[in-house]
PDB file of N, CA, C and O in Angstrom:
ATOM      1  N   UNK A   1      78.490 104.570  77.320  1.00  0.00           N
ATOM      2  CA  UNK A   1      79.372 105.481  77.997  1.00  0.00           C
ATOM      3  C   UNK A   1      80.460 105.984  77.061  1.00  0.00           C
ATOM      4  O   UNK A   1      80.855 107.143  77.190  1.00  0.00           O
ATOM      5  N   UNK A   2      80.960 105.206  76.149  1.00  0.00           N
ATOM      6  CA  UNK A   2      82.625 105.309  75.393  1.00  0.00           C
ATOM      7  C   UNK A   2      81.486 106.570  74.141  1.00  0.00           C
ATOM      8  O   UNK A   2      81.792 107.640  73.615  1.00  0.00           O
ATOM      9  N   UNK A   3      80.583 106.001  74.108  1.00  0.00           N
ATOM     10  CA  UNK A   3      79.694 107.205  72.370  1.00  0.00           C
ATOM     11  C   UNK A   3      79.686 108.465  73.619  1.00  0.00           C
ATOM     12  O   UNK A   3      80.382 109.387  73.194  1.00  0.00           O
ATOM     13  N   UNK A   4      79.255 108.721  74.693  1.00  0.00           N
ATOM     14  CA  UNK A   4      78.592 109.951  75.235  1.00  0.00           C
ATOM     15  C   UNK A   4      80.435 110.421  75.382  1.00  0.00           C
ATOM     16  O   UNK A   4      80.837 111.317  74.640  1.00  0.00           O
ATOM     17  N   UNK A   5      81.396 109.769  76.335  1.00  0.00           N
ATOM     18  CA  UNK A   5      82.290 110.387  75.804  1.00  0.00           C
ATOM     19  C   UNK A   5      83.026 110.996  74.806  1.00  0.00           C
ATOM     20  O   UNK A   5      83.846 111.898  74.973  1.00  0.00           O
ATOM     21  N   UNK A   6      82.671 110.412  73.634  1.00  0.00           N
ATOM     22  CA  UNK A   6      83.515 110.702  72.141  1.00  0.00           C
ATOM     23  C   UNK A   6      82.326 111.675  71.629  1.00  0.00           C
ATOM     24  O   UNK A   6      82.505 112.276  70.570  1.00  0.00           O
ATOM     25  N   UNK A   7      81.222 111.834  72.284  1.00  0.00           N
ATOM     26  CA  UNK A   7      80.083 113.049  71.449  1.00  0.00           C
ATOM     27  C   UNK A   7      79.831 114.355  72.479  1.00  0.00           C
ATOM     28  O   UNK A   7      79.286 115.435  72.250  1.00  0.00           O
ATOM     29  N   UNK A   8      80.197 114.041  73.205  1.00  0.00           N
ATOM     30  CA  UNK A   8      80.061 115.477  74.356  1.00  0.00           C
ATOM     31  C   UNK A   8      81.263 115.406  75.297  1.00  0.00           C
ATOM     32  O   UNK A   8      82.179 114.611  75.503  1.00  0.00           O
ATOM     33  N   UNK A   9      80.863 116.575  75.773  1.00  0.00           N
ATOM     34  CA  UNK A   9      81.319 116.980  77.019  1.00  0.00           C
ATOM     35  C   UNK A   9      81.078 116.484  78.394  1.00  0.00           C
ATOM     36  O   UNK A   9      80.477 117.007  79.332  1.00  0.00           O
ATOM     37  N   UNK A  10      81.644 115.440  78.295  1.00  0.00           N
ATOM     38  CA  UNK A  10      80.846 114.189  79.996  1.00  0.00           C
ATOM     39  C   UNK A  10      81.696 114.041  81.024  1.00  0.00           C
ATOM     40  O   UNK A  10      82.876 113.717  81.153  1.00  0.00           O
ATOM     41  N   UNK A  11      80.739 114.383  81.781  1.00  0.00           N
ATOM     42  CA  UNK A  11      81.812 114.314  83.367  1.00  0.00           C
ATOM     43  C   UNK A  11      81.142 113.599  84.119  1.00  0.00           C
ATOM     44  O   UNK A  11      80.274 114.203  84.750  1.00  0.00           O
ATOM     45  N   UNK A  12      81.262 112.055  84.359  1.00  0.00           N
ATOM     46  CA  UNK A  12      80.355 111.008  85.504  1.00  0.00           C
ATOM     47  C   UNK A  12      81.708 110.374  87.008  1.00  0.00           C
ATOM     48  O   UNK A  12      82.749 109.721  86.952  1.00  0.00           O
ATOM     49  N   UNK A  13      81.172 110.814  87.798  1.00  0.00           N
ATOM     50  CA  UNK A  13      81.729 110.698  88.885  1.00  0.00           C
ATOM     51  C   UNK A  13      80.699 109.097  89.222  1.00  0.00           C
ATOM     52  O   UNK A  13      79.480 108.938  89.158  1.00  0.00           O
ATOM     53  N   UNK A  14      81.751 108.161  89.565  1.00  0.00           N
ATOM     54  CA  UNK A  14      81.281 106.938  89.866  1.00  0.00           C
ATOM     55  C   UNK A  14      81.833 106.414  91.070  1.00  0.00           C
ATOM     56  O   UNK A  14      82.966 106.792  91.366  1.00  0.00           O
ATOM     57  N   UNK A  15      81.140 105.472  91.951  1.00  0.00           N
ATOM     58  CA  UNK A  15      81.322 105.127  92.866  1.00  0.00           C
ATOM     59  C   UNK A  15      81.813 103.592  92.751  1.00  0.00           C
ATOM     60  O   UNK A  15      80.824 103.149  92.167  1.00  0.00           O
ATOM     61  N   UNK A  16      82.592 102.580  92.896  1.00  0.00           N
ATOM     62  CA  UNK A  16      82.585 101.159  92.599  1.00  0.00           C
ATOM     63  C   UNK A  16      83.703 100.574  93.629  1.00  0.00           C
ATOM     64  O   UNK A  16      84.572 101.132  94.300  1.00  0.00           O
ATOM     65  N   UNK A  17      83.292  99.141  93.460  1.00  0.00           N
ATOM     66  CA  UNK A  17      84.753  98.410  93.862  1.00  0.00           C
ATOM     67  C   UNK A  17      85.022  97.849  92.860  1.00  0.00           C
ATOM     68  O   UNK A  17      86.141  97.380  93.066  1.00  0.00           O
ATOM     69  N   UNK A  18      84.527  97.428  91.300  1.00  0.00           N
ATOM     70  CA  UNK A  18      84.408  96.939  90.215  1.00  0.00           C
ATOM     71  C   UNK A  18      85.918  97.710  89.453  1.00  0.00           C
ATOM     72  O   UNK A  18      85.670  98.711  88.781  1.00  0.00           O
ATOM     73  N   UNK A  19      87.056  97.387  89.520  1.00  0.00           N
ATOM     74  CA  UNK A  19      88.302  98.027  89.137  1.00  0.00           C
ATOM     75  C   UNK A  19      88.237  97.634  87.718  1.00  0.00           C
ATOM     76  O   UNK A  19      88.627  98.614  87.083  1.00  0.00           O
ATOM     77  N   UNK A  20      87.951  96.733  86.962  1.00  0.00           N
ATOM     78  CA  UNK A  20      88.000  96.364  85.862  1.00  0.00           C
ATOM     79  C   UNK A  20      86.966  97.505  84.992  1.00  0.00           C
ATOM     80  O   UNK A  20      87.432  98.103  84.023  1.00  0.00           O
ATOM     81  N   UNK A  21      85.570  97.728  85.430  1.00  0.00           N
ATOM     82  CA  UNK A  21      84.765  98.773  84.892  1.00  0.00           C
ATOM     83  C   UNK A  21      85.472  99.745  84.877  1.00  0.00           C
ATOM     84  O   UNK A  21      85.631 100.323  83.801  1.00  0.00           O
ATOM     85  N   UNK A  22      86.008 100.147  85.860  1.00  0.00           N
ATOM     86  CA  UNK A  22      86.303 101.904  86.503  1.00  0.00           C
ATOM     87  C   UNK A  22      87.458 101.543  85.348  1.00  0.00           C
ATOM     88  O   UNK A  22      87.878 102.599  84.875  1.00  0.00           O
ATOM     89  N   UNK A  23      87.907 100.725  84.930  1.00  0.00           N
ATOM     90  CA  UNK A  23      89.579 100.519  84.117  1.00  0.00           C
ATOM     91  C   UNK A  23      88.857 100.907  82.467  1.00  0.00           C
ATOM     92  O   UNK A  23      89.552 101.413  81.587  1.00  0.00           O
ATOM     93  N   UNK A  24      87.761 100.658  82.317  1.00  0.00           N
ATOM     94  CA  UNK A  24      87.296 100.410  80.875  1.00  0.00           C
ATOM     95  C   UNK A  24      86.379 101.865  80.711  1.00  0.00           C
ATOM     96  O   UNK A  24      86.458 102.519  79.671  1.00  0.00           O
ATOM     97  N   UNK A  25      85.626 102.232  81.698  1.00  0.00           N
ATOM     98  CA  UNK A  25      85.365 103.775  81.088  1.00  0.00           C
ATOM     99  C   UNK A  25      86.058 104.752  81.801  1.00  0.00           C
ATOM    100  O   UNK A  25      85.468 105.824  81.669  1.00  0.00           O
ATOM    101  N   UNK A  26      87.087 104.854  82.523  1.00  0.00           N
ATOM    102  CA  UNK A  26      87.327 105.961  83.042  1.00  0.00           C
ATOM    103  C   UNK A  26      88.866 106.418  82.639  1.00  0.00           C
ATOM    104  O   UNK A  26      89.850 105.694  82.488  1.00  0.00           O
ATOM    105  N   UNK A  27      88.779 107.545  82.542  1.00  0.00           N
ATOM    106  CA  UNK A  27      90.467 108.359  82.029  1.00  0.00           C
ATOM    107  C   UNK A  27      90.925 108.397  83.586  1.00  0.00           C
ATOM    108  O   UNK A  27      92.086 107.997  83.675  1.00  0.00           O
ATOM    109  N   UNK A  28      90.431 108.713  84.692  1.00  0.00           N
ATOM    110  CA  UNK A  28      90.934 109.070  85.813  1.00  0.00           C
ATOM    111  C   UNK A  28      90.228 108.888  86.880  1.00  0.00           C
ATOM    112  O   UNK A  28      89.063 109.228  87.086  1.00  0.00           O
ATOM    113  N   UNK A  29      91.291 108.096  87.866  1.00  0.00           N
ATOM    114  CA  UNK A  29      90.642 107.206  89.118  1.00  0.00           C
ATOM    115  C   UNK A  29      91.196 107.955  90.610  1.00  0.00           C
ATOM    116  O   UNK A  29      92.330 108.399  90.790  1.00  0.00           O
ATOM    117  N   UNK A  30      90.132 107.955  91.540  1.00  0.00           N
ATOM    118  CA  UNK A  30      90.757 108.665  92.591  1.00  0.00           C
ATOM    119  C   UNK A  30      90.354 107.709  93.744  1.00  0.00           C
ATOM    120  O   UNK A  30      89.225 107.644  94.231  1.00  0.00           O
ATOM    121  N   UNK A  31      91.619 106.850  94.175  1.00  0.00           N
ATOM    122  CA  UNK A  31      91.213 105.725  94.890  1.00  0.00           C
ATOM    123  C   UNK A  31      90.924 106.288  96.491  1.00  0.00           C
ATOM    124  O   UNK A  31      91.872 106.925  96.950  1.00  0.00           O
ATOM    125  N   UNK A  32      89.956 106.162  97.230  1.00  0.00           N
ATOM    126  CA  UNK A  32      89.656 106.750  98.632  1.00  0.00           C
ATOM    127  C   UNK A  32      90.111 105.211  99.582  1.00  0.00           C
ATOM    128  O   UNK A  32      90.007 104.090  99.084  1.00  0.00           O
ATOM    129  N   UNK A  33      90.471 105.396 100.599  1.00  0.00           N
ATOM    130  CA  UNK A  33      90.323 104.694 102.004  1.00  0.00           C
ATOM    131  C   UNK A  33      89.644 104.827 103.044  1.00  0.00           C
ATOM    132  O   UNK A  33      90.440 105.404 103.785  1.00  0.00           O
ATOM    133  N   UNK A  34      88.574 104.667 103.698  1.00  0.00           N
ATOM    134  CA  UNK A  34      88.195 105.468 105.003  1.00  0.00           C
ATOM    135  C   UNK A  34      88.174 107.056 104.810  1.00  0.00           C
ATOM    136  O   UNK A  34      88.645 107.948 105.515  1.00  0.00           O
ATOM    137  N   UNK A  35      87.325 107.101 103.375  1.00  0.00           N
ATOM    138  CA  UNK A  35      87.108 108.709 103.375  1.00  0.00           C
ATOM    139  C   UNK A  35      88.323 109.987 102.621  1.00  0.00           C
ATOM    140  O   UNK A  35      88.085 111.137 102.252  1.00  0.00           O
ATOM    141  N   UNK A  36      89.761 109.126 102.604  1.00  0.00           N
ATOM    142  CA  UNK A  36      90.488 109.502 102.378  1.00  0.00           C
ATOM    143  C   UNK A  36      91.455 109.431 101.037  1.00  0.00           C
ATOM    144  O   UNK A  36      91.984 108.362 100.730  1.00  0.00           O
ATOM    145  N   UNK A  37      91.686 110.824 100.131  1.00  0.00           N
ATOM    146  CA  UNK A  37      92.081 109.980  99.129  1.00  0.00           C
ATOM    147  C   UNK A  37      93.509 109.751  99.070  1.00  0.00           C
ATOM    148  O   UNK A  37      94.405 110.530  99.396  1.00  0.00           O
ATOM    149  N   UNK A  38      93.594 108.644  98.636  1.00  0.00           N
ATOM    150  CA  UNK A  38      95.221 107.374  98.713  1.00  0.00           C
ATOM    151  C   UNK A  38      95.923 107.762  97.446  1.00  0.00           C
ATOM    152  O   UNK A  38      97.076 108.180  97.346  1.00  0.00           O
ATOM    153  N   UNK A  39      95.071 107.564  96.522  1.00  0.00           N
ATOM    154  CA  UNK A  39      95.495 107.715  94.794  1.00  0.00           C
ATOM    155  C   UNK A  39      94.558 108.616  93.928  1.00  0.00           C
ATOM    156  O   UNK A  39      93.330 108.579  93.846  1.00  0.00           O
ATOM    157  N   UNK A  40      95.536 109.513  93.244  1.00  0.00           N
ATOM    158  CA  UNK A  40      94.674 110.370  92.399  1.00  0.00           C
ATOM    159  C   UNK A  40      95.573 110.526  91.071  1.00  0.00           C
ATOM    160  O   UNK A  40      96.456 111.378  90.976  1.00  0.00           O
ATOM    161  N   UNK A  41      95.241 109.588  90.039  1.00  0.00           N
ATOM    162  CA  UNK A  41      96.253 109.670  89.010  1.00  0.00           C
ATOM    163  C   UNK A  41      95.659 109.066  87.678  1.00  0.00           C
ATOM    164  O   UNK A  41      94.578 108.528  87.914  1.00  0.00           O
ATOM    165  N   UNK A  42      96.043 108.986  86.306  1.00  0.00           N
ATOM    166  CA  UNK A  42      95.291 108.645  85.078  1.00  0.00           C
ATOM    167  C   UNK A  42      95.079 107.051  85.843  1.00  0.00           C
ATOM    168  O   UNK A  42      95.799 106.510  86.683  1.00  0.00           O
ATOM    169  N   UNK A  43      93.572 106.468  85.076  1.00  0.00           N
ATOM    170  CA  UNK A  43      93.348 105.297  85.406  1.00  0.00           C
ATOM    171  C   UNK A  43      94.263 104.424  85.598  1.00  0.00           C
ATOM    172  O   UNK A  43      94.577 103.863  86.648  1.00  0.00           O
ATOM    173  N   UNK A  44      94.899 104.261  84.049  1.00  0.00           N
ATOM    174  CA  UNK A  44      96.014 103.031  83.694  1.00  0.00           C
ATOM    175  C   UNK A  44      97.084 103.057  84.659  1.00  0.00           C
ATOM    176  O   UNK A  44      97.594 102.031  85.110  1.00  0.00           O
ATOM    177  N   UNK A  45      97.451 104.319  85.001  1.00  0.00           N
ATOM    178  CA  UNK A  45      98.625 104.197  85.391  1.00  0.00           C
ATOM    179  C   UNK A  45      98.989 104.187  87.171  1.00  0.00           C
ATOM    180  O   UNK A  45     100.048 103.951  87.753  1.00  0.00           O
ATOM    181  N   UNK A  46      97.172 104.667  87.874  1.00  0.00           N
ATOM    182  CA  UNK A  46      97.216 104.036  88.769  1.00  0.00           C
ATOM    183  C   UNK A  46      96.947 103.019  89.590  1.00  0.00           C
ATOM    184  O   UNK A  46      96.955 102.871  90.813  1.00  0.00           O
ATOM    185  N   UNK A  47      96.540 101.881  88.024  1.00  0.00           N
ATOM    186  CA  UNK A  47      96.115 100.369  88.574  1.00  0.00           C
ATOM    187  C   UNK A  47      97.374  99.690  87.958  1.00  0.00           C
ATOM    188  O   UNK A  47      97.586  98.578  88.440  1.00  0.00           O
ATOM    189  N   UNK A  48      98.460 100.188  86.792  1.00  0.00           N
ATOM    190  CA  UNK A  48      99.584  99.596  86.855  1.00  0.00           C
ATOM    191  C   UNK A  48     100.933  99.667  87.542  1.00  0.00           C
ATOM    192  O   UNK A  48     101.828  98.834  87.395  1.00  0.00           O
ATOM    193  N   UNK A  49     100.980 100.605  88.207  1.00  0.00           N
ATOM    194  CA  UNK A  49     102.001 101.129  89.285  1.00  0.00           C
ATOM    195  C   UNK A  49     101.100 102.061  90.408  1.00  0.00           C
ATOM    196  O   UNK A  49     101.289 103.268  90.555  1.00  0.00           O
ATOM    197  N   UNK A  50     100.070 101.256  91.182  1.00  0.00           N
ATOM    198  CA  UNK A  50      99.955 102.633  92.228  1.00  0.00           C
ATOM    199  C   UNK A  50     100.896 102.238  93.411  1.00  0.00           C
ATOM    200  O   UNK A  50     101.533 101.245  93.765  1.00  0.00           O
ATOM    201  N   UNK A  51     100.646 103.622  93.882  1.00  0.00           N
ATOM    202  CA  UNK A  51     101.419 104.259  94.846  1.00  0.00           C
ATOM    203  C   UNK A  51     101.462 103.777  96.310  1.00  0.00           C
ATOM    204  O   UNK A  51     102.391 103.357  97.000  1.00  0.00           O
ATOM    205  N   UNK A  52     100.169 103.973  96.556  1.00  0.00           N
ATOM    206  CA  UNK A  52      99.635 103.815  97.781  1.00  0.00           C
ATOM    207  C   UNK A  52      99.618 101.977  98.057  1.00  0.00           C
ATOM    208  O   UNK A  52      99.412 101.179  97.143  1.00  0.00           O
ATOM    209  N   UNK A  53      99.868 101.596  99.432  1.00  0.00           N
ATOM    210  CA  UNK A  53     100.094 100.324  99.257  1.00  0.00           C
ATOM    211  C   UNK A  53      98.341  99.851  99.836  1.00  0.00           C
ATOM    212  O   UNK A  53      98.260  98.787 100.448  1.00  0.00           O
ATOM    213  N   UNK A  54      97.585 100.326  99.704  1.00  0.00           N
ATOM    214  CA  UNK A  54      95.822  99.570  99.616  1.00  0.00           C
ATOM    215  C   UNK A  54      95.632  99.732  98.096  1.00  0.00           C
ATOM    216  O   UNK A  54      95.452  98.730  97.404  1.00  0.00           O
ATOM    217  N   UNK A  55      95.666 100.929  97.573  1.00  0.00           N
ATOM    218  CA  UNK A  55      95.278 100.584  96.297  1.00  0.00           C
ATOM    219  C   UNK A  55      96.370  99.072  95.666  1.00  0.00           C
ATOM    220  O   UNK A  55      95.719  98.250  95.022  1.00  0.00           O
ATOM    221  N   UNK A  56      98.073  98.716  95.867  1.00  0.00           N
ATOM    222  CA  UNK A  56      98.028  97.866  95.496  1.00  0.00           C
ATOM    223  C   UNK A  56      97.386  96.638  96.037  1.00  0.00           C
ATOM    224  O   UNK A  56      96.946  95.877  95.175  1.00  0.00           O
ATOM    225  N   UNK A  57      97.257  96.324  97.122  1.00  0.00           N
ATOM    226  CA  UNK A  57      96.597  95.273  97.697  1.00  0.00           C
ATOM    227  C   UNK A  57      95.334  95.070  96.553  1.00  0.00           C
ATOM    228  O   UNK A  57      95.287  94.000  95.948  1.00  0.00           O
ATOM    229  N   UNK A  58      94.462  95.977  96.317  1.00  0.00           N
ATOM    230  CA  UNK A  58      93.087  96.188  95.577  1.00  0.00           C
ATOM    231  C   UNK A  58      93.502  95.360  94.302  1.00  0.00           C
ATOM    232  O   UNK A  58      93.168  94.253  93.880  1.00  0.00           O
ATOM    233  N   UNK A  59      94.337  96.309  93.869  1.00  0.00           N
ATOM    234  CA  UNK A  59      95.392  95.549  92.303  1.00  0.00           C
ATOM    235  C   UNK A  59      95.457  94.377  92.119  1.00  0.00           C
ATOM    236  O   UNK A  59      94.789  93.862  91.221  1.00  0.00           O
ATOM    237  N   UNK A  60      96.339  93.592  92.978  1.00  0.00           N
ATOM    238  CA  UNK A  60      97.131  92.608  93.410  1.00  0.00           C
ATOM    239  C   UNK A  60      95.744  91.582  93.748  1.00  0.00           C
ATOM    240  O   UNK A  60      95.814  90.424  93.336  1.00  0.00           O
ATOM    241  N   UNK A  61      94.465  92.033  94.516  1.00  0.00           N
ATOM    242  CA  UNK A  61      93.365  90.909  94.225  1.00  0.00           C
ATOM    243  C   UNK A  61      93.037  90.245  93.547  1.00  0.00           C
ATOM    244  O   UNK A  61      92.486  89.164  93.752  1.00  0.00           O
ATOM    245  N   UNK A  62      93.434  90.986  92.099  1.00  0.00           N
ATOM    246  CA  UNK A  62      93.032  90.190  91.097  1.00  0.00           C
ATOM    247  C   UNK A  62      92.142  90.875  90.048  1.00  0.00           C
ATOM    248  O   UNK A  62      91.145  90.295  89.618  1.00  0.00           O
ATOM    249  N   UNK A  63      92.429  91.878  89.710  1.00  0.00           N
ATOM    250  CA  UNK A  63      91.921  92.724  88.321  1.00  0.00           C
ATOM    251  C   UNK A  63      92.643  92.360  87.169  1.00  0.00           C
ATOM    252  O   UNK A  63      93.821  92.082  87.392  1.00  0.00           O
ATOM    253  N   UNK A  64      92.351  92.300  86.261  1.00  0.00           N
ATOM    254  CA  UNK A  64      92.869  91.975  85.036  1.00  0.00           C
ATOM    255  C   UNK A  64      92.707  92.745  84.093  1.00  0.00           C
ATOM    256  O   UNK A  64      91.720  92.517  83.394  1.00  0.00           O
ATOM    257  N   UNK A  65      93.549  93.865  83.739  1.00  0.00           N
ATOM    258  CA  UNK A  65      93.262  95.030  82.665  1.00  0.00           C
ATOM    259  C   UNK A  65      93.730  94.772  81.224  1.00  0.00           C
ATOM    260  O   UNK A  65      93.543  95.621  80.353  1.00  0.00           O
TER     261      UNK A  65
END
């Protein structure tokens, strides 16, 4: 994933509960609830300060970035 990013032009829309993956290839995370999106902000910065209080709950489970 990190070579197809650094050699093209890649756009992969991913689905996960895996926060640690989504933390390691992705520039930008758009956290949904019930369909709805909660958080839409650069990865890092919305698993180190998010906003929305489910995405911290999600955080606060226990990801380790």
């Amino acid at each position: 994933m990190h070579t197809l990013k650094k050699n093209k032009d890649f756009t992969l829309i991913m689905v996960s509960h895996d926060l640690p993956v989504v933390a390691d290839i992705s520039e930008r995370i758009i956290m949904l609830d019930k369909g709805e999106i909660i958080e839409d902000a650069p990865t890092r910065e919305a698993l180190s300060s998010p906003k929305h209080p489910r995405t911290r709950e999600l955080v606060e489970a226990g990801i380790e970035l």
